[in-house]
N, C-alpha and C positions, 0 to 999 in steps of 0.2 A: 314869242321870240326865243329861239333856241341860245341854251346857255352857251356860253363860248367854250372850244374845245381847245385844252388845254394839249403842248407838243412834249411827246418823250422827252427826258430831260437827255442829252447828247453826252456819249461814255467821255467820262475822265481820261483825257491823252495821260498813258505810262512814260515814266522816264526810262532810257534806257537800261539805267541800272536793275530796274523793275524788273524787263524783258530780258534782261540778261538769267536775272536770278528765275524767274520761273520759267524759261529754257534749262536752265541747270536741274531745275529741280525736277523737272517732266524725262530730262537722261538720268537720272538720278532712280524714278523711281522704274522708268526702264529697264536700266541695269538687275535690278534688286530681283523684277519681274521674269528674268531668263534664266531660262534652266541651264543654261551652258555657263560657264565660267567665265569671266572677265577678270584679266588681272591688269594691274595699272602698277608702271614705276612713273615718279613725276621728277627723275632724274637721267643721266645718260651712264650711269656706273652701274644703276640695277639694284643698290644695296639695299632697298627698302621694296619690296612688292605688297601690295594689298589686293583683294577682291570683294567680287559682289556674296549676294547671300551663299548663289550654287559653288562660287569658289572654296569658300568659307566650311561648306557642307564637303564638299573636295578632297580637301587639305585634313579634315577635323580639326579646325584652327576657329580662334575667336579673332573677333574687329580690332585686337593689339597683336595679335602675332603677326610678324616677319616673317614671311614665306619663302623669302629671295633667299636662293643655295648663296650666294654673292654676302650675307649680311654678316654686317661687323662682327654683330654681337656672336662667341662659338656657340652662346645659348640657344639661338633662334633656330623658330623648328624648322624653318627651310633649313637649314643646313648642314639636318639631320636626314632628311627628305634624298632618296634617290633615285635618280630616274635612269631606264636601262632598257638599251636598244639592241635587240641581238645577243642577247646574254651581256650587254658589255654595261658597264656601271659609265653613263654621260658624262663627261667634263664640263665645267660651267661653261666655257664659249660656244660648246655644243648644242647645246639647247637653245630650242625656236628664239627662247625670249630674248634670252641675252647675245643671240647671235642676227636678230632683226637690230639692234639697236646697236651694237657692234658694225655688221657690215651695212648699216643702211638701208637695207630692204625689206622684203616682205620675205617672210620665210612660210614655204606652201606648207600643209595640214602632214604630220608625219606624226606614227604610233609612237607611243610610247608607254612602257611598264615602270609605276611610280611605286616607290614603297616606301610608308611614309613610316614617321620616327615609332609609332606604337606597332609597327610591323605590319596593318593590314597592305594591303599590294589592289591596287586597279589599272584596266589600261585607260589611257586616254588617247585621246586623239589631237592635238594639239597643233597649234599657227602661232607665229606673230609676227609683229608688222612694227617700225622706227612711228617716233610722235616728231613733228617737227614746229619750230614756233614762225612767226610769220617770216624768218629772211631765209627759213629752209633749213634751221639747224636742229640737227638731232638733240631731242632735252627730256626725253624718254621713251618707253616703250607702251605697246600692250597683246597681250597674249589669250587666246581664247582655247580652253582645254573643256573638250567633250567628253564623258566619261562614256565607253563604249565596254565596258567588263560585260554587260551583257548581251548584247550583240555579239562579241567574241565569243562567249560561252555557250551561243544556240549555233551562230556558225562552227565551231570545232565540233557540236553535236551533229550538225546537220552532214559534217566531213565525215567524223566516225558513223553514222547512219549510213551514208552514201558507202564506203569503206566496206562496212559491215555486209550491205546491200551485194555489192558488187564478188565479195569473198561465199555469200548465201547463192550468187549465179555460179560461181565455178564452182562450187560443191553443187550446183544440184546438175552444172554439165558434165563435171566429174564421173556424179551417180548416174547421169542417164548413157554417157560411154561404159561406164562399168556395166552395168544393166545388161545394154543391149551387147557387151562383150560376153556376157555369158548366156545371154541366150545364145549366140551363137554361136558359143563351145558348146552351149546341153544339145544343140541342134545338131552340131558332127558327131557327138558322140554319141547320138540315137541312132545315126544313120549308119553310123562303123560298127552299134550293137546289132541294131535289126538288119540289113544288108551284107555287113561280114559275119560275123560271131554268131547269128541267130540262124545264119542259110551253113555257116560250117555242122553247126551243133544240126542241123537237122538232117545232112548228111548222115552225120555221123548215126544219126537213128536210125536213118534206113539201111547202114549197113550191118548195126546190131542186128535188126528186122531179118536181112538178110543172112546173116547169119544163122542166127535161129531157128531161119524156115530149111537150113541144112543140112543139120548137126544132124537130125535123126539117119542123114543117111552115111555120114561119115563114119570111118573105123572107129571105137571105142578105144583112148588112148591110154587103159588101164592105168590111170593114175592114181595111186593106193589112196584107199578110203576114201573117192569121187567115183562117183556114177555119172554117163551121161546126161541126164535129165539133172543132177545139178548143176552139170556144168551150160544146162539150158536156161535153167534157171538164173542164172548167175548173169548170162545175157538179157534174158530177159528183163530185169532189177536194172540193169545200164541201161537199156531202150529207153525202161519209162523215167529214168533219174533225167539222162540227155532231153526228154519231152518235158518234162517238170523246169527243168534250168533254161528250157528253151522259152517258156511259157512266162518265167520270172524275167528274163532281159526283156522280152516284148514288153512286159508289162512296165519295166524297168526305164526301157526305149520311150513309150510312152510318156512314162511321166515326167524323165527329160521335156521332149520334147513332141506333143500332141502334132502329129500330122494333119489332124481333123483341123486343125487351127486354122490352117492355109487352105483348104479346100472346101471344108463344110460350114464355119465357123464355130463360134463360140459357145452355141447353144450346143450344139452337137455333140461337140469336143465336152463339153460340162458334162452331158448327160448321160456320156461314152464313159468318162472319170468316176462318174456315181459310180454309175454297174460294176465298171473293174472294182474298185475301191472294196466295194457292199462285197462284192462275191471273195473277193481275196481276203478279207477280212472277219467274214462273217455276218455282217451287219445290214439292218435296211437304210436306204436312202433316201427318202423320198425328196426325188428332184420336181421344181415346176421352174416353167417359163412366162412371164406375162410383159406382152408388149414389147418383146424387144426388136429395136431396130435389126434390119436384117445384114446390112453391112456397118461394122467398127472398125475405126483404125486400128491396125495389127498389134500399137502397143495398149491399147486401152483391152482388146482383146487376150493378149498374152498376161496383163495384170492381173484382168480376172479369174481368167484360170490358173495363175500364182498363190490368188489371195483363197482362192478354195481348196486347193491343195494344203495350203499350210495351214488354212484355220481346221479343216476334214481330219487334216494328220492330227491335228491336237484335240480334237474333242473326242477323237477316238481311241487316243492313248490315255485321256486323263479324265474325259466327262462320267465315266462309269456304268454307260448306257448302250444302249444298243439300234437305238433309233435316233435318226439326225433327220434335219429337215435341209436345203438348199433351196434356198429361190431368187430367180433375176429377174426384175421386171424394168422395163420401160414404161415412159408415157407419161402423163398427166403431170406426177409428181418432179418432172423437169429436169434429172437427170437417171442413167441406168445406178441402178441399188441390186446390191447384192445381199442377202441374209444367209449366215448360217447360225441354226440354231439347236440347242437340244435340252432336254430335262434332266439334267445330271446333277452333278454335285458342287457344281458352279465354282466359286473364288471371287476374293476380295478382290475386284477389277481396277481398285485405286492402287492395291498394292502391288498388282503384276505392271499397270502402266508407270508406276515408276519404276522399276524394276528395269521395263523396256528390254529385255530380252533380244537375241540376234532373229529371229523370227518375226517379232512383232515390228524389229524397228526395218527390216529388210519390208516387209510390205507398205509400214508406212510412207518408207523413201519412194515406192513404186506409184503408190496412187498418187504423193505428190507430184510425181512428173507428168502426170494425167489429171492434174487439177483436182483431186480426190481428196473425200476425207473416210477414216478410220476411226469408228467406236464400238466400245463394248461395253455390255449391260449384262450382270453377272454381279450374283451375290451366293453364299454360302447356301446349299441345299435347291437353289429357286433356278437354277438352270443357266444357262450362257447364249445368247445371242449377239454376235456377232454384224457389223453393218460396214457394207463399204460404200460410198457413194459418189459419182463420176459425172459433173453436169453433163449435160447433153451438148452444151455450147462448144464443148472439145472432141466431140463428134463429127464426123464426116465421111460421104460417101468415098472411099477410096476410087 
């Protein structure tokens, strides 16, 4: 026979004073538990405010301090405490708290800059709402202040970023109208050197020519102490001065603005820049090409023939040498790379990039508009190579 099973013993009914008090105390430890602020007046005049922990941590206030700007005492640190909307220093009926409990209602969440009596300053974000007892009459308040300082400080970052952003586009559509404004000043002024000034001047050589092939048969204009034949000579020394001056605008014309650019491309126009450069200079050049796409857009093309022009000029004026290398390739490595490089006498490449020079920062604003980047690798005695690099992603068949 099984032993008899004995029944749960049946919970002890609570009074309600019981259920009252740990209701209280389950809001109680609620309260303590929120990060946001709870303040409480348990009157309708406001002269006494308290809060939870987060208030407490808020205010820099201990569980005896008077928070309410309203409080008798002149000691109390609310009364020290100033809260300021718009640059303006609040009036007490102004504020959520004492104006929910004032007029009656709920007063919706409005910012506010507090700065309390030790001087630190936060914003909050602040409500409050009238308490009523059970026939509906007002016999206090409560007020809920979120502290949002930092939220405000990554939004007015993320404003000056945006700002910043926005001021970095018109600088760089700025630069890319400038840009393309003076390509197309060096472009008429190639065309007004080589087409007017380069077809005058070569005029004008055919008619020293022409003269020259005369003189032996003209009268002698006994001009004391001139001979004919100096005076052919003298022609002759113009013909080839006007062929020399003709020879430096073309080349001039050129470097403006490469014609090869628009008809042959880039590779051509590069390799056309060597030769002039090497022969007008004295120097070798040794140009190669590998990979390159066969059509670039016109301004990824006019970059690069900018950016060897200018680095060419400077390794030629200052690397000490007399051999350069140039090389463009495509392909594999995913976007077009340019190198110029030489064995010269190099430089401390930290201290010319800060430095930034009108040359260096003129090309680097270029490849920026071409998605491009610019480095150099150069140290004293060990040589200077030069890199420019342009993904391929900004590429397109015109």
């Amino acid at each position: 026979m099984n032993p008899a099973r004995t029944k749960p013993s049946e919970p002890r009914p609570r009074s309600p004073e019981q259920e009252l008090f740990e209701t209280q105390q389950r809001l109680k430890a609620l309260l303590e538990a929120l990060p946001v602020g709870v303040h409480f007046s348990d009157d309708a005049t406001c002269q006494r405010i308290s809060g939870n922990a987060a208030t407490l941590a808020q205010f820099d206030a201990t569980p005896e301090d008077n928070i309410s700007v309203s409080a008798p005492d002149p000691g109390a640190a609310g009364r020290h405490t100033k809260y300021i909307s718009g640059g303006r220093v609040l009036r007490e009926f102004e504020l959520p708290f004492q104006s929910a409990v004032a007029e009656n209602r709920i007063i919706p969440s409005v910012e506010l800059e507090i700065e309390l009596p030790n001087g630190r300053r936060w914003i909050a974000e602040a409500s409050g709402a009238p308490i009523h007892d059970t026939h509906g009459k007002v016999v206090g308040g409560v007020a809920v202040t979120l502290d949002i300082t930092e939220r405000k400080r990554v939004e007015e970052a993320l404003r000056r970023s945006e700002r910043l952003e926005l001021e970095q586009e018109e600088v760089a559509r700025l630069n890319t109208r400038m840009i393309e404004a003076q390509e197309k000043e060096r472009s008429r002024i190639a065309r007004e050197l080589h087409d007017d000034i380069c077809q005058r001047l070569a005029m004008l050589c055919i008619q020293l020519d022409r003269i020259a092939r005369t003189v032996p048969v003209l009268p002698d204009q006994d001009e004391p102490g001139r001979s004919m034949s100096e005076h052919l000579g003298d022609i002759k020394k113009a013909s080839k001065l006007g062929k020399e001056i003709t020879g430096s605008i073309q080349a001039l014309s050129h470097e403006l603005h490469s014609p090869q650019l628009d008809y042959l491309g880039v590779v051509a126009s590069v390799g056309s820049f060597c030769r002039e450069v090497a022969e007008q200079h004295g120097v070798e050049i040794n140009f190669t090409n590998i990979d390159v796409p066969p059509f670039l857009p016109s301004e990824v093309s006019i970059c690069i023939f900018r950016v060897v022009q200018e680095t060419l000029r400077n390794a030629i004026t200052h690397s000490g040498v007399k051999s350069f290398n140039v090389c463009l390739r495509g392909g594999a490595e995913g976007a077009i790379v340019l190198q110029v490089s030489d064995e010269g006498v190099g430089f401390d490449s930290r201290v010319v990039a800060a430095k930034g020079g009108l040359g260096l920062v003129s090309l680097q604003e270029r490849l920026h508009l071409v998605k491009g980047t610019f480095t150099i690798e150069s140290n004293p005695d060990q040589g200077t190579m030069i890199t420019a690099r342009i993904p391929v992603a900004t590429l397109s068949e015109p």
